[in-house]
ChimeraX commands (.cxc) that place a marker at each C-alpha (Angstrom):
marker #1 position -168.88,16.34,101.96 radius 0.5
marker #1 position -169.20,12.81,101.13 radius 0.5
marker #1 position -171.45,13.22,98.17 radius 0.5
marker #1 position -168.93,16.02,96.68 radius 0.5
marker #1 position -165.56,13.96,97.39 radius 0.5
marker #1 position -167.51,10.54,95.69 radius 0.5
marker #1 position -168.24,12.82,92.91 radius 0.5
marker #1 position -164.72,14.36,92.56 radius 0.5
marker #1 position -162.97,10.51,93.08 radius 0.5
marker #1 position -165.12,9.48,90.39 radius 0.5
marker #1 position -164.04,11.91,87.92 radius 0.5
marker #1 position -160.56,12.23,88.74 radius 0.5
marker #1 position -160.13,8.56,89.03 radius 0.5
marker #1 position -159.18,8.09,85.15 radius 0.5
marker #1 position -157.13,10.42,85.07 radius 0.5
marker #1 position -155.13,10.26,88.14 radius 0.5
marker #1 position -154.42,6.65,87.28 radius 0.5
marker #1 position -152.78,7.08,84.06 radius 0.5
marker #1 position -150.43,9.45,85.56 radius 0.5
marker #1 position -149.38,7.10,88.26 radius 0.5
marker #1 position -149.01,4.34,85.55 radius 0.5
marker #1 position -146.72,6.42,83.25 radius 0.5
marker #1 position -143.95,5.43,85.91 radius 0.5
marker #1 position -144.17,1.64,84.04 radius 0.5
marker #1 position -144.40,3.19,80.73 radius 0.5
marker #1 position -141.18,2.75,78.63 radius 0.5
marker #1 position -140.40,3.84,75.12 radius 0.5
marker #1 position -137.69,2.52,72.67 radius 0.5
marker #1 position -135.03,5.18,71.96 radius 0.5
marker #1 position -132.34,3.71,69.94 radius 0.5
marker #1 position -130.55,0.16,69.73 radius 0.5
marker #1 position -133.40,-1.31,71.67 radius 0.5
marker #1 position -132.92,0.52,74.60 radius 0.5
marker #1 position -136.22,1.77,76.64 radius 0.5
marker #1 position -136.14,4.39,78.50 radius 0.5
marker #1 position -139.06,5.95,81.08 radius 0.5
marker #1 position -141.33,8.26,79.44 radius 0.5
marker #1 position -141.60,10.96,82.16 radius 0.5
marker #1 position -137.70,11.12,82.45 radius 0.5
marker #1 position -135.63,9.70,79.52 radius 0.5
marker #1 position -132.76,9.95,81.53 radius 0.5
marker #1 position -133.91,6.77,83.56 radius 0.5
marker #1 position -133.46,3.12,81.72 radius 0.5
marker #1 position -135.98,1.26,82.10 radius 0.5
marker #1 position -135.95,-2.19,84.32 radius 0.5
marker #1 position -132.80,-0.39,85.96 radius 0.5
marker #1 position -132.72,-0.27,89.74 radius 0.5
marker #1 position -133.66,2.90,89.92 radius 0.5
marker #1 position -136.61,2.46,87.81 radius 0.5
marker #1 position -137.44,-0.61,89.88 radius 0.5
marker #1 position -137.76,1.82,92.95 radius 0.5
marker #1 position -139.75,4.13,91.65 radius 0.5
marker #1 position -141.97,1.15,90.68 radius 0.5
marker #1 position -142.16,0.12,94.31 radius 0.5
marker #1 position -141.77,3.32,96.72 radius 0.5
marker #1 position -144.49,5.10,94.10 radius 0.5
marker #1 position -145.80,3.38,91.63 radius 0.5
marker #1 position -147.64,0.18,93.18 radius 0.5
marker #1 position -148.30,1.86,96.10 radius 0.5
marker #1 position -150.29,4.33,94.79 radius 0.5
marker #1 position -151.95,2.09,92.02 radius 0.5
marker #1 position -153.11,-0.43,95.01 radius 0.5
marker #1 position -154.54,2.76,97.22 radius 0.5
marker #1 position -156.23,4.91,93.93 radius 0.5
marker #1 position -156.57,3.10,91.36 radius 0.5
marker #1 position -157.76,-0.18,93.16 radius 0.5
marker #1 position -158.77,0.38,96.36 radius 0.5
marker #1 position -161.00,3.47,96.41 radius 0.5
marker #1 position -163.54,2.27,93.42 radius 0.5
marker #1 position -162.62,-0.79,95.74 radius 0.5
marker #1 position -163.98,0.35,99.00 radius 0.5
marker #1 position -166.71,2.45,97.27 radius 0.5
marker #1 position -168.22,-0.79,96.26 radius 0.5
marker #1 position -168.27,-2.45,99.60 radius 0.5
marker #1 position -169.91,0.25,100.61 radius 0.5
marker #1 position -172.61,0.01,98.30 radius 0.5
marker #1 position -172.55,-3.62,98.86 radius 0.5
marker #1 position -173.02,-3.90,102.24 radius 0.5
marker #1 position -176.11,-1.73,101.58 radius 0.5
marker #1 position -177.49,-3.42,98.43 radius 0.5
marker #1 position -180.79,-4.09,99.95 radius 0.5
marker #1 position -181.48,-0.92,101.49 radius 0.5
marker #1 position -180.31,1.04,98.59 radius 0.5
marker #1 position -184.15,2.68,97.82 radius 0.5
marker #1 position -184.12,4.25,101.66 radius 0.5
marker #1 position -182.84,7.69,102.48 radius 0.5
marker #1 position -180.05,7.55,104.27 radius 0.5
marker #1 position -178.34,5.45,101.71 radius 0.5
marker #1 position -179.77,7.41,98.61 radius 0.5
marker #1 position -178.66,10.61,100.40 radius 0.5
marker #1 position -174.77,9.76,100.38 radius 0.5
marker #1 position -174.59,6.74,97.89 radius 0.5
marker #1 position -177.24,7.66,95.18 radius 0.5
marker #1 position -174.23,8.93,92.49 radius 0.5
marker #1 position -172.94,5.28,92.60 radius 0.5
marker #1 position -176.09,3.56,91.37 radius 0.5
marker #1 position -178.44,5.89,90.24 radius 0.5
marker #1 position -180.08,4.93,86.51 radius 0.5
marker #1 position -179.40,1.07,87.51 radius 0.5
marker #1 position -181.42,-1.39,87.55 radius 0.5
marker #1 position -180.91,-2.96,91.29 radius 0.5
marker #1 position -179.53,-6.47,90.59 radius 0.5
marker #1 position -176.43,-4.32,88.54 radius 0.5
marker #1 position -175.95,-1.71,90.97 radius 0.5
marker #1 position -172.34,-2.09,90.31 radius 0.5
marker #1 position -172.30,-1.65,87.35 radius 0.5
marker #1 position -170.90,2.02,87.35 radius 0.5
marker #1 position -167.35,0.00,88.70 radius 0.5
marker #1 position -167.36,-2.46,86.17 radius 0.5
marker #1 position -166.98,1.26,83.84 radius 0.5
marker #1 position -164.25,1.98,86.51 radius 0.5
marker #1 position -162.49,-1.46,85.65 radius 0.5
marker #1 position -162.50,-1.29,82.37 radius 0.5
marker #1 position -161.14,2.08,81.90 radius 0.5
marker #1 position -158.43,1.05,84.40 radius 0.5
marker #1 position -157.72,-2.30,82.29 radius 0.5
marker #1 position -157.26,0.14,78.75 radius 0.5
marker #1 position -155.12,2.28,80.55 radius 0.5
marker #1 position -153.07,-0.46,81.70 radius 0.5
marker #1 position -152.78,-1.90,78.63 radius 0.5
marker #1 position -151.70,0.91,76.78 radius 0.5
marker #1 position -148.93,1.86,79.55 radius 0.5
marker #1 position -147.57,-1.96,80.08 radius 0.5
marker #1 position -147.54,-2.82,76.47 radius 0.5
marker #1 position -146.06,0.25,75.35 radius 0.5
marker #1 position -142.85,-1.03,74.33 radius 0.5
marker #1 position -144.62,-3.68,71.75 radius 0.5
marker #1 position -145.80,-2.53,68.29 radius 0.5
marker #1 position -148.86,-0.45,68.56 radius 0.5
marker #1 position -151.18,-3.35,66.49 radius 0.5
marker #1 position -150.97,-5.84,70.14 radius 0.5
marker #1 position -152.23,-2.73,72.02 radius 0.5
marker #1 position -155.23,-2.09,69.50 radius 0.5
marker #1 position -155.99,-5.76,69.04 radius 0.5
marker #1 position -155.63,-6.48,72.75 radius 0.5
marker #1 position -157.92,-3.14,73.62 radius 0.5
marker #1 position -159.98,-4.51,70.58 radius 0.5
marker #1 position -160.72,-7.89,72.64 radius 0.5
marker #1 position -161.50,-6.01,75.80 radius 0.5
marker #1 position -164.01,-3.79,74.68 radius 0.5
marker #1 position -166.16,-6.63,72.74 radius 0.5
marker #1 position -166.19,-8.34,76.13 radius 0.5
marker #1 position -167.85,-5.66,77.91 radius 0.5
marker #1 position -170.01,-4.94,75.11 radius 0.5
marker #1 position -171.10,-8.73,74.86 radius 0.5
marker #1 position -171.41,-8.14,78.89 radius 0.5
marker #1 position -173.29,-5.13,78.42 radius 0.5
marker #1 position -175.56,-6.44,75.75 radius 0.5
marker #1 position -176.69,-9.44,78.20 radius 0.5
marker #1 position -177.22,-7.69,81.65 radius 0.5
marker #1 position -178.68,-4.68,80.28 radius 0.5
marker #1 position -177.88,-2.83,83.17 radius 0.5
marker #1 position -179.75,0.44,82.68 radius 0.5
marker #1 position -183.52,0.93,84.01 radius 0.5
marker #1 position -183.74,3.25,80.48 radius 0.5
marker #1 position -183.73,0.75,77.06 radius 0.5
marker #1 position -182.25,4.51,75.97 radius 0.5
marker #1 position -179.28,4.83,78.51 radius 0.5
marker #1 position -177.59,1.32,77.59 radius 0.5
marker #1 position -178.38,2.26,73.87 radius 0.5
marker #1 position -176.04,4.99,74.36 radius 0.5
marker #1 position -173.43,2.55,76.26 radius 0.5
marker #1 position -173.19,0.37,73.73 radius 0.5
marker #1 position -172.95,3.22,70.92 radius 0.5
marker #1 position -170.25,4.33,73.27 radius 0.5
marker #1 position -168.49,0.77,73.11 radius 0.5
marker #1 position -169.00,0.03,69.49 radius 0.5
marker #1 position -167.46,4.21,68.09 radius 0.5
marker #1 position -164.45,2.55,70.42 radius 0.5
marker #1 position -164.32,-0.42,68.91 radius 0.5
marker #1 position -164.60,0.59,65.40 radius 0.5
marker #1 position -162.43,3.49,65.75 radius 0.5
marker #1 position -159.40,1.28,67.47 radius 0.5
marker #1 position -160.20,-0.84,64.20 radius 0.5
marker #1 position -159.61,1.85,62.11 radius 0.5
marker #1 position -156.25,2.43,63.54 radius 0.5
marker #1 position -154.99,-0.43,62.80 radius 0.5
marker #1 position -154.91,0.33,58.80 radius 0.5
marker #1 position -152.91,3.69,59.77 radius 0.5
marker #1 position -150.63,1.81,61.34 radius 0.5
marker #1 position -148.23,0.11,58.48 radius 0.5
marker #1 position -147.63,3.21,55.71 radius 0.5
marker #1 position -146.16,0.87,53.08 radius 0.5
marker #1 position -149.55,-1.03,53.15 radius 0.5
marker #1 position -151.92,1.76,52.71 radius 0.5
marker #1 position -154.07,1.74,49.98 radius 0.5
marker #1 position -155.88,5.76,49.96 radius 0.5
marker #1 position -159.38,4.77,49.13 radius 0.5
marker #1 position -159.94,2.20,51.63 radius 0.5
marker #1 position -158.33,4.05,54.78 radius 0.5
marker #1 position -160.13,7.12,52.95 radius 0.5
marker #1 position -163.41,5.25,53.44 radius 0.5
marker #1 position -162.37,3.61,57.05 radius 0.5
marker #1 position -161.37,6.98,58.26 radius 0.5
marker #1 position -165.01,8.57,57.21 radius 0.5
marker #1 position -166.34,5.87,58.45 radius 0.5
marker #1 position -165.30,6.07,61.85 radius 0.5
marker #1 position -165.52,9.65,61.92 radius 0.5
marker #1 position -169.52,9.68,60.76 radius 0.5
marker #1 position -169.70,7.18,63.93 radius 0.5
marker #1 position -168.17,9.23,66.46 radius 0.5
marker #1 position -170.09,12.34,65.12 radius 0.5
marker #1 position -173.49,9.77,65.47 radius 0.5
marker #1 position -172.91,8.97,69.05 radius 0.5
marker #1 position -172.00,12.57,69.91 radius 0.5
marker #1 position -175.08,13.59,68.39 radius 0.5
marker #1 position -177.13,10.98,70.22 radius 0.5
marker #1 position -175.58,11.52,73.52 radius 0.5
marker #1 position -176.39,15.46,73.06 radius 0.5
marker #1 position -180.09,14.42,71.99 radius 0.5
marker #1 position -181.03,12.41,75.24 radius 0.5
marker #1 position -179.01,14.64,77.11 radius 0.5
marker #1 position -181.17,17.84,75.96 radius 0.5
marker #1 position -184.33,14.95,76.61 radius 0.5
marker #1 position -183.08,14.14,80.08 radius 0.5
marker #1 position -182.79,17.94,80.97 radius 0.5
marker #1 position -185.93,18.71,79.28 radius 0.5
marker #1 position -187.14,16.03,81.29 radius 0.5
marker #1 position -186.24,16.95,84.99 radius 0.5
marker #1 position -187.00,20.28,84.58 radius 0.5
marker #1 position -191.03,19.38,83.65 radius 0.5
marker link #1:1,2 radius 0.2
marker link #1:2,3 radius 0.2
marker link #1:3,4 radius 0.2
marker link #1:4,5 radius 0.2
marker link #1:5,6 radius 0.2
marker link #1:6,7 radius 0.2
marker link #1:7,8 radius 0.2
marker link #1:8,9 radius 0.2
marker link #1:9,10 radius 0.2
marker link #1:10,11 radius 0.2
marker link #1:11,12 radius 0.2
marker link #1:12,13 radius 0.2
marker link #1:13,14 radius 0.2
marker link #1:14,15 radius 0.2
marker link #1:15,16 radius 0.2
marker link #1:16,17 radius 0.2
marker link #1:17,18 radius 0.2
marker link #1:18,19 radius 0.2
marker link #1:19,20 radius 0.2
marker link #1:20,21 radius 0.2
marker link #1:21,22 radius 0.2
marker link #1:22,23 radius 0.2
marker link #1:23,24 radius 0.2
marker link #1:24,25 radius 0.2
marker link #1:25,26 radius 0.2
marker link #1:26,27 radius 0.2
marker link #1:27,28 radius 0.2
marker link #1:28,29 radius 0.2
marker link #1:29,30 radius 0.2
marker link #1:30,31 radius 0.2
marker link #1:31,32 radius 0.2
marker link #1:32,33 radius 0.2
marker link #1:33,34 radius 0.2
marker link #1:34,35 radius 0.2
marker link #1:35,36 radius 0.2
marker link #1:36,37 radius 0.2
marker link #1:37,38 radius 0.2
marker link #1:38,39 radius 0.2
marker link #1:39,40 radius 0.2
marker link #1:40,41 radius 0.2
marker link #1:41,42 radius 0.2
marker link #1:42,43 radius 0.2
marker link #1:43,44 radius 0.2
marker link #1:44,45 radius 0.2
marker link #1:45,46 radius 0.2
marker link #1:46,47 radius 0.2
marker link #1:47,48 radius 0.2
marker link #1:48,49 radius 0.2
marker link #1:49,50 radius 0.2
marker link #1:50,51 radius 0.2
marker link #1:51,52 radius 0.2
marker link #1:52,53 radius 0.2
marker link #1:53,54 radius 0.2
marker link #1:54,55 radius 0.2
marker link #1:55,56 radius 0.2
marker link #1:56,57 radius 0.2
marker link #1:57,58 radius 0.2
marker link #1:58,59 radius 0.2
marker link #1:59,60 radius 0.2
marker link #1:60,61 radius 0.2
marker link #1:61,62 radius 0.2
marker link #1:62,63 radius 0.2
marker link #1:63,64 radius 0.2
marker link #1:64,65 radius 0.2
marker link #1:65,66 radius 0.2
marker link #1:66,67 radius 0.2
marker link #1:67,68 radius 0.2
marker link #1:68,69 radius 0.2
marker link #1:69,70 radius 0.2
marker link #1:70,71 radius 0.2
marker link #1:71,72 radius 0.2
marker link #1:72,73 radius 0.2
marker link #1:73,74 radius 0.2
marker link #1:74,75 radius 0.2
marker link #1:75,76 radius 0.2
marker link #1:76,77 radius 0.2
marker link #1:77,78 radius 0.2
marker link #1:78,79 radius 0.2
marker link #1:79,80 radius 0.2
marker link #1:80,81 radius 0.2
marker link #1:81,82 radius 0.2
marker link #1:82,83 radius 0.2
marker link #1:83,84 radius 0.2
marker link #1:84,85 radius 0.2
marker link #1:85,86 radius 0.2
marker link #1:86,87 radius 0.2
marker link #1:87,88 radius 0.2
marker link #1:88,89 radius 0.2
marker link #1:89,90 radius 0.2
marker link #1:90,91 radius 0.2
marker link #1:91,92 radius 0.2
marker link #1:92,93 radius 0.2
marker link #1:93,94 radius 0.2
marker link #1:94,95 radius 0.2
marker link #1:95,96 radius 0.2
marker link #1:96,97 radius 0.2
marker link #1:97,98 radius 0.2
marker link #1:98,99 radius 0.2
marker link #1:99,100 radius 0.2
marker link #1:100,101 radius 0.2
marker link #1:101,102 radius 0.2
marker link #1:102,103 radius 0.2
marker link #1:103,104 radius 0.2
marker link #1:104,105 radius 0.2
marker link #1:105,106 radius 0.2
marker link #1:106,107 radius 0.2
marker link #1:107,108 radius 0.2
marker link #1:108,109 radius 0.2
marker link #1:109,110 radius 0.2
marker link #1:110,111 radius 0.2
marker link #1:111,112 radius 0.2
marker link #1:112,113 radius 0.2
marker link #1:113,114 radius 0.2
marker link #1:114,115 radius 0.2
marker link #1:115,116 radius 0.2
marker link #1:116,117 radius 0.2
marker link #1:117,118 radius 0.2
marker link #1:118,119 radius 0.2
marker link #1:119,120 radius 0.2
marker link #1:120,121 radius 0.2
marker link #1:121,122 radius 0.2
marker link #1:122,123 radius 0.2
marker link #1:123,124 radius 0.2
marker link #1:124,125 radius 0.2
marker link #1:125,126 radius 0.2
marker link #1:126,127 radius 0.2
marker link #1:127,128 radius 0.2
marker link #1:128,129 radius 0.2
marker link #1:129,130 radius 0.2
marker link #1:130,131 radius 0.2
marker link #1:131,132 radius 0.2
marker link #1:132,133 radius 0.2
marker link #1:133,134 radius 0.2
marker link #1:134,135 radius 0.2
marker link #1:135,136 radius 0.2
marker link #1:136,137 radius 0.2
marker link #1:137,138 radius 0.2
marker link #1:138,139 radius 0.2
marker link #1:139,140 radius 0.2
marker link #1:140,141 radius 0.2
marker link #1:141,142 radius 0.2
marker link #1:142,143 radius 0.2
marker link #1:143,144 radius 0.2
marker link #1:144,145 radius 0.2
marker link #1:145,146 radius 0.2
marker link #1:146,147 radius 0.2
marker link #1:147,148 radius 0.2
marker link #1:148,149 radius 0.2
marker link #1:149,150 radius 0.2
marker link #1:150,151 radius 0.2
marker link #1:151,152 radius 0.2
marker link #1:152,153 radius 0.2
marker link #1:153,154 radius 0.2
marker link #1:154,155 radius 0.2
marker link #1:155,156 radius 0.2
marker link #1:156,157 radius 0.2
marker link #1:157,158 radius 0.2
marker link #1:158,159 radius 0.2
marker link #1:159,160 radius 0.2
marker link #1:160,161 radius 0.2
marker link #1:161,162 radius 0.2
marker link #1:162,163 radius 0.2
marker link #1:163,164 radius 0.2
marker link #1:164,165 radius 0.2
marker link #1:165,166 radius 0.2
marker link #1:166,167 radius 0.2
marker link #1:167,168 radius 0.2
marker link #1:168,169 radius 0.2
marker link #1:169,170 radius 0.2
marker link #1:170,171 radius 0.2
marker link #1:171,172 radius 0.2
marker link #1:172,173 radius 0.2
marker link #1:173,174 radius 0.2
marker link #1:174,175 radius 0.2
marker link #1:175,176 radius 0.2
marker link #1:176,177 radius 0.2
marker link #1:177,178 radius 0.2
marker link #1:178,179 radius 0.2
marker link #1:179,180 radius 0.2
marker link #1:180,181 radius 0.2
marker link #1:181,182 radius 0.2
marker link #1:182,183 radius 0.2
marker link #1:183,184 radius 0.2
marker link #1:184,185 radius 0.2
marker link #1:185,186 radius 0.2
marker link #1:186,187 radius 0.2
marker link #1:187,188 radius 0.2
marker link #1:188,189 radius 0.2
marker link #1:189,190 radius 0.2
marker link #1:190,191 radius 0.2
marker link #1:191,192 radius 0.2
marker link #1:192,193 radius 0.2
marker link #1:193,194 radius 0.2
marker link #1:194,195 radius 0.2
marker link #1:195,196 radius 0.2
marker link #1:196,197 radius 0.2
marker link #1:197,198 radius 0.2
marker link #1:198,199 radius 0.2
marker link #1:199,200 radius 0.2
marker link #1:200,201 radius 0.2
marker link #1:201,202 radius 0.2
marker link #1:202,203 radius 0.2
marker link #1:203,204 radius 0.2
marker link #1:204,205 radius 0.2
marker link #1:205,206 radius 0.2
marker link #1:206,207 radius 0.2
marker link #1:207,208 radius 0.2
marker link #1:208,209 radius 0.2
marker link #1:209,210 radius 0.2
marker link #1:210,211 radius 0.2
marker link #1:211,212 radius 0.2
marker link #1:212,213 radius 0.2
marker link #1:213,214 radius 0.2
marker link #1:214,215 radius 0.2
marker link #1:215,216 radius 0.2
marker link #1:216,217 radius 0.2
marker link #1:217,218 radius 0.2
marker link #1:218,219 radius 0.2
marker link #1:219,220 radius 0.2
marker link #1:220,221 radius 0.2
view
């Protein structure tokens, strides 16, 4: 039960957090007037607004999107020296498994930083789409200069595929921001910015299916 409801956390978590967080995103309608995305009828910033922000939205944002990866990792902490014997493998092994054992928390430095993307992209939402890319930009160089240091992976092949992960994210957020002005366009260089990016993703998908087949191939001899 606890290895099954750490795995299912884990993978919800994302997504779970960006639907609480659309209750703080607002979107311009008309004469600068923002509304709330998941009901248009609501103004944003209006008293009403303001208590869904309080009786649902920061509650649940403090319980699931903080404090579960939270209390997972004191978990994990308070065991970080016993985390190569059984009874800690046998519940806690998902968390760190792959790690090297000084970065066995690294796995909620991932959780963070998909939190802090999401956040961005829900608080900023009523600013021009280039601060969101550029600030989303900035955040994902930092944990790929972080990444690059620590090396957090015992496999040189497994933070090769993090950082591929982190630079198609990078580049492709990059990208965007040449779609983003239509009177500035020139054809041949988004053209050539757009295959770009594309041949990147389609490289890192193609690398993560490789060592995937590898790690399979792998376990099963």
């Amino acid at each position: 039960m606890i290895v099954s409801n750490i795995t299912v956390l884990f993978l919800l978590h994302p997504n779970i957090t960006r639907t609480f967080l659309t209750v703080f995103q607002c979107v311009d309608i008309s004469n600068n007037e923002a509304r709330v995305r998941v009901d248009l009828e609501m103004i944003c910033y209006s008293y009403q607004h303001l208590l869904w922000w309080f009786i649902l939205g920061f509650p649940t944002i403090l319980i699931w999107g903080i404090g579960i990866p939270l209390s997972a990792f004191i978990l994990i902490y308070r065991n970080r020296n016993k985390l190569e014997e059984e009874s800690v493998k046998h519940y806690y092994l998902l968390l760190y498994q792959g790690l090297k054992k000084e970065w066995f928390y690294w796995e909620f430095v991932n959780t963070s930083r998909k939190v802090l993307v999401l956040s961005i992209n829900i608080f900023l939402s009523t600013y021009p789409l280039m601060y969101r890319l550029l600030f989303n930009i900035i955040l994902l160089i930092g944990f790929l200069r972080l990444q690059i240091h620590l090396q957090p992976y015992k496999r040189d092949r497994t933070n090769k595929l993090e950082r591929k992960e982190l630079i198609a994210g990078i580049m492709s957020m990059f990208g965007g921001t040449l779609f983003i002005d239509e009177k500035d366009k020139i054809n041949e260089i988004n053209l050539a910015v757009f295959i770009f990016v594309v041949a990147l993703n389609i490289h890192f998908i193609i690398y993560w299916v490789y060592w995937l087949l590898f790690a399979l191939k792998d376990t099963h001899q």
